[in-house]
N, CA, C and O of each residue as an XYZ file, in Angstrom:
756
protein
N       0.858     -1.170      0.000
C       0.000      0.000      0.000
C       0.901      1.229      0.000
O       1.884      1.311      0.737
N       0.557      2.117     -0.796
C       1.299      3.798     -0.800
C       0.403      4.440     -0.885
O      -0.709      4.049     -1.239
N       0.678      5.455     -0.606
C       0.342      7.444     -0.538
C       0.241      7.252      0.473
O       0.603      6.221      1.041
N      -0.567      8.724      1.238
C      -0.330      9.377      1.753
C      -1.108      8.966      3.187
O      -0.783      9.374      4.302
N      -2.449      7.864      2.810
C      -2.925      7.070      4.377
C      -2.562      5.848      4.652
O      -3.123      5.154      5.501
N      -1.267      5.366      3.719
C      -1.080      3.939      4.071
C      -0.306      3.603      5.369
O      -0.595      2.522      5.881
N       0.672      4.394      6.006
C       0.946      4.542      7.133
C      -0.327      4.375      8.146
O      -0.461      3.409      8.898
N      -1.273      5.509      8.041
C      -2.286      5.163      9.190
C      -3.255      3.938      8.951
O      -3.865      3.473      9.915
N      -3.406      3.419      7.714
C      -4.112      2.216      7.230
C      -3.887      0.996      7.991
O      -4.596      0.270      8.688
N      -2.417      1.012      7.556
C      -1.443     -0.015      7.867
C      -1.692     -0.658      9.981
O      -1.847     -1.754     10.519
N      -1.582      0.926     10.529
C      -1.603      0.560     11.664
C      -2.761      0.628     12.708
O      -2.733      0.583     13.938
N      -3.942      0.771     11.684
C      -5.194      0.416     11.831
C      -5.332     -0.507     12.109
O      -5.427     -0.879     13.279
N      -5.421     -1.543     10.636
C      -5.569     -2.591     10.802
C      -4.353     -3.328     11.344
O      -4.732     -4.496     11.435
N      -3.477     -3.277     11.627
C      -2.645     -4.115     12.292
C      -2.903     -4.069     14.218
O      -2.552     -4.956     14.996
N      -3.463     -3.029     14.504
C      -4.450     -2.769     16.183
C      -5.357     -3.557     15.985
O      -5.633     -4.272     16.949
N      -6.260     -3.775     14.561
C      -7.852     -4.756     14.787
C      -6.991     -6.127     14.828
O      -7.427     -7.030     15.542
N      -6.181     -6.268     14.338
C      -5.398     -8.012     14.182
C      -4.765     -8.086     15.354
O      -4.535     -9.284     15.517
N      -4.223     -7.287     16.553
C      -3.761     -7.466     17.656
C      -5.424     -8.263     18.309
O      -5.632     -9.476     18.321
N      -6.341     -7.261     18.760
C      -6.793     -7.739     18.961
C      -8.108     -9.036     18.667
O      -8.767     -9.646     19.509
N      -8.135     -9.108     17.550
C      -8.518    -10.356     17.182
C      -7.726    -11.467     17.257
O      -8.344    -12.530     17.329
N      -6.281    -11.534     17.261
C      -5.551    -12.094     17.511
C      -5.422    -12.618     19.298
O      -4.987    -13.721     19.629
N      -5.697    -12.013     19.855
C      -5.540    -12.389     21.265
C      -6.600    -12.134     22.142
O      -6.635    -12.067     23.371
N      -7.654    -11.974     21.081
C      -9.247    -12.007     21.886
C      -9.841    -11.207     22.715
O     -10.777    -11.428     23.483
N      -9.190    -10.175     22.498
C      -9.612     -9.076     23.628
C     -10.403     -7.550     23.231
O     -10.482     -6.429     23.734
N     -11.044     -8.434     21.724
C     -12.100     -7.031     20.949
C     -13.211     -6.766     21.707
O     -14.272     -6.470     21.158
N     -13.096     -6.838     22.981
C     -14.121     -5.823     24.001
C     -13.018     -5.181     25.005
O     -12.106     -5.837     25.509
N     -13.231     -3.881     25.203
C     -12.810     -3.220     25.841
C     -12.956     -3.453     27.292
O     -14.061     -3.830     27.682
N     -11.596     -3.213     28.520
C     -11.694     -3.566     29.322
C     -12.120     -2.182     30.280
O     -11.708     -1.029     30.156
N     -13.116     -2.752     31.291
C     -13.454     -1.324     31.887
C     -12.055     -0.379     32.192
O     -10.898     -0.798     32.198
N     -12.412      0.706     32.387
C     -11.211      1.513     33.338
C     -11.751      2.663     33.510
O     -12.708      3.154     32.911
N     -10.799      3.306     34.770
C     -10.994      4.231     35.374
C      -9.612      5.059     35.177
O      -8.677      4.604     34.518
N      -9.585      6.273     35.792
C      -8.500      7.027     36.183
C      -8.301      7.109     37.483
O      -9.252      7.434     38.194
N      -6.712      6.764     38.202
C      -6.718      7.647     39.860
C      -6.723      8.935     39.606
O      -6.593      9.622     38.593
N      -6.916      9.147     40.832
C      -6.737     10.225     41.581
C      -5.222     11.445     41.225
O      -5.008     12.656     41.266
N      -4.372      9.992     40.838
C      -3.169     10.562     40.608
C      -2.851     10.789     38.790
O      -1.746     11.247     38.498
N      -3.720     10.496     37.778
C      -3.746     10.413     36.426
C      -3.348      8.712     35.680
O      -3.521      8.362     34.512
N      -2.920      8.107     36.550
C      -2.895      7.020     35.739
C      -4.296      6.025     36.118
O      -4.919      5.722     37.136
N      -4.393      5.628     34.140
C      -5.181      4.926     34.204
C      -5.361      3.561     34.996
O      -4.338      3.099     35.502
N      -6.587      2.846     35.162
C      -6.346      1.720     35.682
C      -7.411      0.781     35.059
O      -8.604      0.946     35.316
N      -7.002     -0.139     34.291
C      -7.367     -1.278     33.500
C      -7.285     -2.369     34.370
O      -6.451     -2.433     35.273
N      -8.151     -3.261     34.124
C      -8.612     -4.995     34.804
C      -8.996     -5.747     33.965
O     -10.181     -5.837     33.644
N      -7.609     -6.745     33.218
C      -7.852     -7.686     32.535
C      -6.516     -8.788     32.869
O      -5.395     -8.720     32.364
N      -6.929     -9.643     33.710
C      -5.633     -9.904     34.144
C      -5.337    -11.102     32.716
O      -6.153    -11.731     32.040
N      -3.590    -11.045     32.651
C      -3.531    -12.311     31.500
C      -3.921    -11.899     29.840
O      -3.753    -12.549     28.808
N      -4.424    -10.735     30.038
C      -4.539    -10.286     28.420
C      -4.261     -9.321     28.066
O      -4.671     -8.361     28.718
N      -3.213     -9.009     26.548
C      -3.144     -7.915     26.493
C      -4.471     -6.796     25.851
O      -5.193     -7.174     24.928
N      -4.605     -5.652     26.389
C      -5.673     -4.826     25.601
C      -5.315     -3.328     25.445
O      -4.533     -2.615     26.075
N      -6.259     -3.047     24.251
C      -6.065     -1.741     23.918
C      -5.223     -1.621     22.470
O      -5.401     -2.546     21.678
N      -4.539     -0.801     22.174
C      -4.232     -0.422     21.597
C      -3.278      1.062     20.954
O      -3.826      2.062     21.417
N      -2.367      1.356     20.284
C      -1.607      2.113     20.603
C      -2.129      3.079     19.357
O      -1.952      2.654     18.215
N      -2.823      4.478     19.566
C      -2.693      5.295     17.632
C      -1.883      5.740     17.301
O      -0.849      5.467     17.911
N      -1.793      6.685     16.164
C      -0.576      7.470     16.225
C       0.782      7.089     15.682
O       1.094      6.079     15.050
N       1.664      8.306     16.135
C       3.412      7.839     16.231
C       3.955      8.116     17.189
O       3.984      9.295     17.545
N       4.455      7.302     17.791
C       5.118      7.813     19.140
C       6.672      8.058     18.453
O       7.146      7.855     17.335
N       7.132      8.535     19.575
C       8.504      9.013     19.791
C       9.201      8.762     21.357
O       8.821      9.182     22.450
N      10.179      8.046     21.056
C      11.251      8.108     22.523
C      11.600      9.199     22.800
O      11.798     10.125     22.014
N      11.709      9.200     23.951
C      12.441     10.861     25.176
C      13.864      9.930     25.867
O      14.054      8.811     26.344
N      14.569     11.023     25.607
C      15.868     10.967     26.508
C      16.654      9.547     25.768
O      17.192      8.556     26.261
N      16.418     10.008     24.332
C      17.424      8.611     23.789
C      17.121      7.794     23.710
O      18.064      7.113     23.306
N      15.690      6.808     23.916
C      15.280      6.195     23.853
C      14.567      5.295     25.478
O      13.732      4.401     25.613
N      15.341      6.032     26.395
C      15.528      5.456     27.424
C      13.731      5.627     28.180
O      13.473      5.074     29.249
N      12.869      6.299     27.560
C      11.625      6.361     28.134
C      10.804      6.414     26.428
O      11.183      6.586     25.270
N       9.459      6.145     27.164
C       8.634      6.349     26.097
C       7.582      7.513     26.230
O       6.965      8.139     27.092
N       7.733      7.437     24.973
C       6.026      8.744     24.726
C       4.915      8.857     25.393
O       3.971      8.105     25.151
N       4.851      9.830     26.352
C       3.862      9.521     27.469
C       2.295      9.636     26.750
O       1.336      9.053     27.254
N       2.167     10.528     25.416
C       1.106     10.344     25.014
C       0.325      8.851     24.273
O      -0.859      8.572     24.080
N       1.489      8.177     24.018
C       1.418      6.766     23.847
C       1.333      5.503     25.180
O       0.614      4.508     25.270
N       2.278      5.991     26.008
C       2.996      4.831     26.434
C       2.717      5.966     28.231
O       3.728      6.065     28.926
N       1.449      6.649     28.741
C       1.522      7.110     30.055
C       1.651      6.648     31.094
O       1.780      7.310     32.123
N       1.639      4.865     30.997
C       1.270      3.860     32.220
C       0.032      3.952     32.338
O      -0.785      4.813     32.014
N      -0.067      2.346     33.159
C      -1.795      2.500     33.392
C      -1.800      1.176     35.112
O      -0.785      0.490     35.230
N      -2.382      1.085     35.675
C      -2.155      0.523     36.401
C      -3.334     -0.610     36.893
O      -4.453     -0.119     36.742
N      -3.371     -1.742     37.340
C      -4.398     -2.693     37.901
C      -5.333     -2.255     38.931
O      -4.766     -1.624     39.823
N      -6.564     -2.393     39.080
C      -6.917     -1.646     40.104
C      -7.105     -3.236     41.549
O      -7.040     -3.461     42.757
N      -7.350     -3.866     40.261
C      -6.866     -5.436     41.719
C      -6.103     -5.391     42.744
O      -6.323     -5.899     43.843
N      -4.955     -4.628     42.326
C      -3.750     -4.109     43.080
C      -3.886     -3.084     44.061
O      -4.143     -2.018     43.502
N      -3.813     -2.976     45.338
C      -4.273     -1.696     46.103
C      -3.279     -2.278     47.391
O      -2.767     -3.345     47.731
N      -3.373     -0.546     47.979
C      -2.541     -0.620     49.439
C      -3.260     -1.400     50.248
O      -2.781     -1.391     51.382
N      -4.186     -2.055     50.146
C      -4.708     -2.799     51.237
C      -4.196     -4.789     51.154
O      -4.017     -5.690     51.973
N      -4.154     -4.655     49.900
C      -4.186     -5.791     49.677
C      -2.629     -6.756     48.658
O      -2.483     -7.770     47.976
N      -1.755     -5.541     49.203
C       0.230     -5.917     48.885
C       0.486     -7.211     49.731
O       1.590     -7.539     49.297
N       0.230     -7.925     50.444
C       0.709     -9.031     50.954
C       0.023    -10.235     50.059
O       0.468    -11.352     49.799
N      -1.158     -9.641     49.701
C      -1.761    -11.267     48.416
C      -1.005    -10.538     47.236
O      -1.033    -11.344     46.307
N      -0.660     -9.945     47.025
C      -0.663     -9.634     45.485
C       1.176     -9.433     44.818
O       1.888    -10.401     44.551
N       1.681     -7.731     44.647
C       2.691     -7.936     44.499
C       3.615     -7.969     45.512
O       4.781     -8.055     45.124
N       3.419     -7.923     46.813
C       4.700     -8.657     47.617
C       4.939    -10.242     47.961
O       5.861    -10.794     48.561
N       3.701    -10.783     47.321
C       3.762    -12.387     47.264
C       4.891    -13.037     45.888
O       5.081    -12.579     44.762
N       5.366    -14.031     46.441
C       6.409    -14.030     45.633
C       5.298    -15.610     44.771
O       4.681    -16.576     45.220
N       5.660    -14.901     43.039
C       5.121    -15.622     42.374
C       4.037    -14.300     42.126
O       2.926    -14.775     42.360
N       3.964    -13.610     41.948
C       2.295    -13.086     41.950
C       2.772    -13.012     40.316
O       2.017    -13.620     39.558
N       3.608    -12.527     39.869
C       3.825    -11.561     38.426
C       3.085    -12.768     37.493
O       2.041    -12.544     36.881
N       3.737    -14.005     37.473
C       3.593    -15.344     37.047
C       1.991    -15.587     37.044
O       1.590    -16.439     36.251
N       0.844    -14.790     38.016
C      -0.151    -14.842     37.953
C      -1.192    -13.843     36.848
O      -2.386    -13.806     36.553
N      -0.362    -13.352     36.602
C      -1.239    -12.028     35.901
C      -0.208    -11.537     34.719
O      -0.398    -10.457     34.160
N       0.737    -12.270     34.418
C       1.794    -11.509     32.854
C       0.736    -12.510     32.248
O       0.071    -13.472     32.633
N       0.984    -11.587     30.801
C       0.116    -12.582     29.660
C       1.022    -13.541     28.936
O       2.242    -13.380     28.897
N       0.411    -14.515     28.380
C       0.959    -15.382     27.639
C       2.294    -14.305     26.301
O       2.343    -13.140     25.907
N       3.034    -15.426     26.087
C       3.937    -14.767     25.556
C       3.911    -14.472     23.982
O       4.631    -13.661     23.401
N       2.866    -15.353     23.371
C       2.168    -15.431     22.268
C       1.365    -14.229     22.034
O       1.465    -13.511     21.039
N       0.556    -14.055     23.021
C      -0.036    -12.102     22.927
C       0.828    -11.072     22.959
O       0.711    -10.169     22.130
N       2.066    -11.042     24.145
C       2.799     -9.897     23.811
C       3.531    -10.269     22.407
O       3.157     -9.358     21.668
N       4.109    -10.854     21.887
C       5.029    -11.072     20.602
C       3.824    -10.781     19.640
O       4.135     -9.906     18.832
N       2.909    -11.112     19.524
C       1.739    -10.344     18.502
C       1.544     -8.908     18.906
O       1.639     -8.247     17.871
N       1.294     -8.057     20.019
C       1.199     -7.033     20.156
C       2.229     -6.089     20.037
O       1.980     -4.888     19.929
N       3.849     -6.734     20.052
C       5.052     -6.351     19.898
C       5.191     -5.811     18.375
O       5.369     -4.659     17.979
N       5.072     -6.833     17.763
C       4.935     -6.657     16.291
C       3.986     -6.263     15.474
O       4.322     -5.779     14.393
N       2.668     -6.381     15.798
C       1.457     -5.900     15.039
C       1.417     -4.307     15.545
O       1.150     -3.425     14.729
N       1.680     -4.018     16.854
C       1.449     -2.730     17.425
C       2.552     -2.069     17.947
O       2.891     -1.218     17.124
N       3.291     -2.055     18.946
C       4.256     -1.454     19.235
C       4.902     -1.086     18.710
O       5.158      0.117     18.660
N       5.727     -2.408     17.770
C       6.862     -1.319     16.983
C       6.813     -0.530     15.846
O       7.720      0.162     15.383
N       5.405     -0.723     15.328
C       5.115      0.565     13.894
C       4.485      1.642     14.697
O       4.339      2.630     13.978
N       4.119      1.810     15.717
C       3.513      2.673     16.250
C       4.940      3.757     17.012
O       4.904      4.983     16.907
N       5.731      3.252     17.510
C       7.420      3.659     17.854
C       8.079      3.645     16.673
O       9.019      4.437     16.718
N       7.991      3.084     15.631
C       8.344      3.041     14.272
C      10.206      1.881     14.520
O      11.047      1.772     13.628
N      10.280      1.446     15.471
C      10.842      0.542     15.238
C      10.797     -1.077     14.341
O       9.760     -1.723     14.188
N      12.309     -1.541     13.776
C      11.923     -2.378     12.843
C      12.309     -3.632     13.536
O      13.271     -3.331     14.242
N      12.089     -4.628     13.652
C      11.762     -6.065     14.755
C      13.407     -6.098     15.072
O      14.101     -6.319     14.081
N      13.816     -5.984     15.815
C      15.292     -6.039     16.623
C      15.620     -6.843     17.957
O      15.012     -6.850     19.027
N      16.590     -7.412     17.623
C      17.370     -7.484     19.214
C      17.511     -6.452     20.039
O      17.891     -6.633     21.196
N      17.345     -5.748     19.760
C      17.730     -4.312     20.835
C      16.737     -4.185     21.564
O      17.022     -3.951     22.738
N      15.456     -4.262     21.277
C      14.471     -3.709     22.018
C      13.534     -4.888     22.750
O      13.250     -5.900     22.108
N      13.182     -4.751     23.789
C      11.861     -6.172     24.655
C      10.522     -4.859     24.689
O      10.599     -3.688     24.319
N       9.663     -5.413     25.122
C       8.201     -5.430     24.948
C       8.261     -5.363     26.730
O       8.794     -6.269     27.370
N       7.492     -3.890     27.534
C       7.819     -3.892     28.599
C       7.151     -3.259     29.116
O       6.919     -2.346     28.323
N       6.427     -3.029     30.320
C       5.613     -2.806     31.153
C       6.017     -1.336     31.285
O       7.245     -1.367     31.215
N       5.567      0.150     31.466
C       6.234      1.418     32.323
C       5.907      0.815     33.294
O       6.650     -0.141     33.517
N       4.772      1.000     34.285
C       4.912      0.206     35.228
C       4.520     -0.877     35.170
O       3.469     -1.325     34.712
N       5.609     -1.488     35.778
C       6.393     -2.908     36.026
C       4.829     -3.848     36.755
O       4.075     -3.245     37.520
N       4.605     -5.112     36.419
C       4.117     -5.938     36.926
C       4.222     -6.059     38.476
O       3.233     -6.374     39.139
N       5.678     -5.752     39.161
C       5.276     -5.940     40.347
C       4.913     -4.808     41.125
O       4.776     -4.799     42.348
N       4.777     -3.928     40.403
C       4.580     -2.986     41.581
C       2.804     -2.660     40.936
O       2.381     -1.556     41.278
N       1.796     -3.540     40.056
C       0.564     -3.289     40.260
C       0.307     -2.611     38.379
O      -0.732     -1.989     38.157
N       1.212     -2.803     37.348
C       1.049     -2.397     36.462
C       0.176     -3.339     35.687
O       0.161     -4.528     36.007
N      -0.735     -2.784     34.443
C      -1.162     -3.741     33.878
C      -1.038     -4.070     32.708
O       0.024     -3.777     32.160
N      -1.779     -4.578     32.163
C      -1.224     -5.292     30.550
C      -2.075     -4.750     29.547
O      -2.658     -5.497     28.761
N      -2.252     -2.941     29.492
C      -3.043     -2.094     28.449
C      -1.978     -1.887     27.627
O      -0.782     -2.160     27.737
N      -2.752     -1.252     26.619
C      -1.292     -0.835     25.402
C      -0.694      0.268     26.111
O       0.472      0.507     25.797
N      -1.451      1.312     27.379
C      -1.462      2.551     27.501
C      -0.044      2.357     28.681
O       0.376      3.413     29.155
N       0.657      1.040     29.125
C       1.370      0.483     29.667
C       2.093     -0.208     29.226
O       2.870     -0.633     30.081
N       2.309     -0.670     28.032
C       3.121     -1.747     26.728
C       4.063     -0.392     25.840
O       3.588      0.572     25.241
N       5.474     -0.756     26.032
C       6.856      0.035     25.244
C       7.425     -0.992     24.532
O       7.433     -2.129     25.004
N       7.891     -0.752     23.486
C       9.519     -1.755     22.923
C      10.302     -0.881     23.738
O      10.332      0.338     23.569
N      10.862     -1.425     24.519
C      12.270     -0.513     25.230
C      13.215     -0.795     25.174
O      13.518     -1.966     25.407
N      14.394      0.394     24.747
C      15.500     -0.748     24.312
C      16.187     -1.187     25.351
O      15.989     -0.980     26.549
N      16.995     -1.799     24.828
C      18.375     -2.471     25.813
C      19.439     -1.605     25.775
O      19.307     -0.936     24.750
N      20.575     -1.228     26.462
C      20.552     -1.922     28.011
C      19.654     -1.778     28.658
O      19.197     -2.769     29.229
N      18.985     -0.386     28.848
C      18.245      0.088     29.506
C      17.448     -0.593     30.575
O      17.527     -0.520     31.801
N      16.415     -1.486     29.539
C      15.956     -2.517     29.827
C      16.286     -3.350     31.127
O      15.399     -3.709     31.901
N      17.743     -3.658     31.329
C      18.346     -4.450     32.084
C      18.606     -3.018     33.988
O      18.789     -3.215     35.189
N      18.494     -2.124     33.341
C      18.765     -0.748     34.098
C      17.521     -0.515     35.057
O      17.590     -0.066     36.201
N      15.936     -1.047     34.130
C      15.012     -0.641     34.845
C      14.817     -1.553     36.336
O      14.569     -1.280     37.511
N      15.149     -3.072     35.341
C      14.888     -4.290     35.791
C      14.757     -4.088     37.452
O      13.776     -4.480     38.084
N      16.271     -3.197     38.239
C      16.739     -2.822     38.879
C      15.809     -1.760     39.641
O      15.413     -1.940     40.792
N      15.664     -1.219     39.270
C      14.545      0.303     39.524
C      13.467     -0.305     40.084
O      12.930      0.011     41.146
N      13.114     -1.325     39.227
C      11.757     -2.164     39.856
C      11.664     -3.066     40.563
O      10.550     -3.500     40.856
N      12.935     -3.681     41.103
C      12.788     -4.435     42.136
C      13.318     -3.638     43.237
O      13.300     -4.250     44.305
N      13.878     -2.215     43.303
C      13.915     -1.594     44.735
C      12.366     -0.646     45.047
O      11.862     -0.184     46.071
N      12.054     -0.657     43.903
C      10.476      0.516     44.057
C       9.800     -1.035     44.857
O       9.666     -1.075     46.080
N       9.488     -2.029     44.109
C       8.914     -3.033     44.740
C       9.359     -3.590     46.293
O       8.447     -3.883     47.066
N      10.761     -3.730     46.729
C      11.056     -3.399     47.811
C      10.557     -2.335     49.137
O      10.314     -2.652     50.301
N      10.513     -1.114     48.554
C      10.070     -0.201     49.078
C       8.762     -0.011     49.414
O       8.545      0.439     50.539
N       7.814     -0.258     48.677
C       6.661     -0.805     48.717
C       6.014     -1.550     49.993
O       5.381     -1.143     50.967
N       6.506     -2.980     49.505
C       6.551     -4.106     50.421
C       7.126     -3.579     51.524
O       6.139     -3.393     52.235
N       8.049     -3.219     52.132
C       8.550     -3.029     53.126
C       7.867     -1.998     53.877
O       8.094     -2.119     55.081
N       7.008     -0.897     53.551
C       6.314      0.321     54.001
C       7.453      1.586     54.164
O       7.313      2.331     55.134
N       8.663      1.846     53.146
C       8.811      2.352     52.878
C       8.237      4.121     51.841
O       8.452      5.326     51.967
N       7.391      3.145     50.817
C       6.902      4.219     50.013
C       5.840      3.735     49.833
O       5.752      2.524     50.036
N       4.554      4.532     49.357
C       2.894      3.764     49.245
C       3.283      3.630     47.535
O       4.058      4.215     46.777
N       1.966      2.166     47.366
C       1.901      2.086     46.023
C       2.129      2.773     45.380
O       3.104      2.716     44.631
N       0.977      4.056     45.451
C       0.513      5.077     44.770
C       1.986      6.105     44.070
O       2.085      6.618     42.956
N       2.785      6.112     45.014
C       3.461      6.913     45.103
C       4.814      6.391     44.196
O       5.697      7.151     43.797
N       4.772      5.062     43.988
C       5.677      4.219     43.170
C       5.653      4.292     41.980
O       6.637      4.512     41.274
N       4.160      4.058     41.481
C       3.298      3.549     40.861
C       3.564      5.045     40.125
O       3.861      4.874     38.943
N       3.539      6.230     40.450
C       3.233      7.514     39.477
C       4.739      7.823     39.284
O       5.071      8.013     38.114
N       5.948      7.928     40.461
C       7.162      8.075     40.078
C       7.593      7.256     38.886
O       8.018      7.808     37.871
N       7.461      5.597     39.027
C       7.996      5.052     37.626
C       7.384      5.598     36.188
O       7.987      5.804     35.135
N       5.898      5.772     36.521
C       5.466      6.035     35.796
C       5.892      7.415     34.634
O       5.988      7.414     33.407
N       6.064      8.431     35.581
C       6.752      9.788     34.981
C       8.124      9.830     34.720
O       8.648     10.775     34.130
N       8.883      8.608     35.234
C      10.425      8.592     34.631
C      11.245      7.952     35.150
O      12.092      8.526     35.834
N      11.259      6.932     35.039
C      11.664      5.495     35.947
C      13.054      5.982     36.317
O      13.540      5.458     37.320
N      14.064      7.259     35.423
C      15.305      6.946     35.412
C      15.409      7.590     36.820
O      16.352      7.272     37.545
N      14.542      8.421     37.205
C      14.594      9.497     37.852
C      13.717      8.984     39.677
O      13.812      9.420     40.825
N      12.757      7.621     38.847
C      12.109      7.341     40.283
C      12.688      7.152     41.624
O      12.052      7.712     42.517
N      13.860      6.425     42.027
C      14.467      6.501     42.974
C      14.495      7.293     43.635
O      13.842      7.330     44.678
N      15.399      8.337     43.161
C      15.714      9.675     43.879
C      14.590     10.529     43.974
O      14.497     11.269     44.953
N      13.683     10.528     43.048
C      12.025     11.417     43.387
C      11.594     10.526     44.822
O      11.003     11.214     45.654
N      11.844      8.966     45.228
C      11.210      8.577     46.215
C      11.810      8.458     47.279
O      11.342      7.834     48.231
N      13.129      9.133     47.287
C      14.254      9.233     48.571
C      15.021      7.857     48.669
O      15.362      7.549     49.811
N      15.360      6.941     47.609
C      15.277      5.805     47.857
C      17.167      5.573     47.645
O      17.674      4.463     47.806
């Protein structure tokens, strides 16, 4: 396909084949906090969808918040961190099959970031699974590597902190969200 709508054509229909592909052509309720991130409840599936073109910030090392703002589980709450992500095993309960993200990786993410299928980049949560993130597009990046390996880190001391009653969800949950590189030190950590 060429001219001038095959770009947006293209990644039209490649969003209706995500989700026909992984079964999730009904929309999952959501809300907004208090604090701006959304919060989606579909555990195990990916949903949504990405429009547009995004663009990386800071080199690649974050994504397009108008794409990629985070969105968070609402299953997940300060009341209820000892069943959920401070239980070890929880992530294993609620990541989706790996067959949906690698379809949503490729049908959506990376023409929408305009990346071309690489080693460099994984398919990745802004906020992270354990600290209560969920599996919307409005939460789904190709992010590259190293980086990747940089956050890994970020998210198991925010999750620490957490668990321990160091820092509240909430407060995790919006720092990674606005700039993971930066969350630490925004949380005194």
């Amino acid at each position: 396909m060429t001219g001038r709508y095959a770009g947006p054509v293209k990644r039209a229909l490649a969003a209706v084949a995500v989700l026909l592909l992984t079964g999730c052509a009904a929309a999952s309720a959501s809300t907004t906090t208090g604090h701006g991130l959304k919060k989606v409840h579909d555990p195990r599936h990916v949903t949504g969808t990405i429009t547009g073109q995004c663009h990386y910030r800071d080199k690649g090392q974050l994504p397009d918040p108008r794409c990629t703002p985070g969105s968070i589980d609402p299953a997940v709450t300060q009341a209820n961190l000892s069943s959920t992500i401070c239980r070890s095993g929880y992530t294993r309960t609620v990541r989706p099959p790996e067959s949906q993200t690698e379809r949503f990786k490729f049908a959506v993410a990376y023409p929408a970031y305009g990346d071309p299928h690489s080693e460099r980049t994984e398919l990745d949560h802004l906020v992270s699974l354990e600290l209560g993130g969920s599996n919307d597009a409005t939460n789904l990046w190709p992010e590259p590597h190293p980086s990747s390996f940089v956050k890994d880190g970020v998210e198991n001391a925010l999750n620490h902190a957490v668990c321990s009653g160091r820092v509240t969800l909430a407060a995790a949950q919006n720092a990674i969200a606005r700039n993971w590189t930066t969350a630490e030190k925004t949380l005194g950590l």
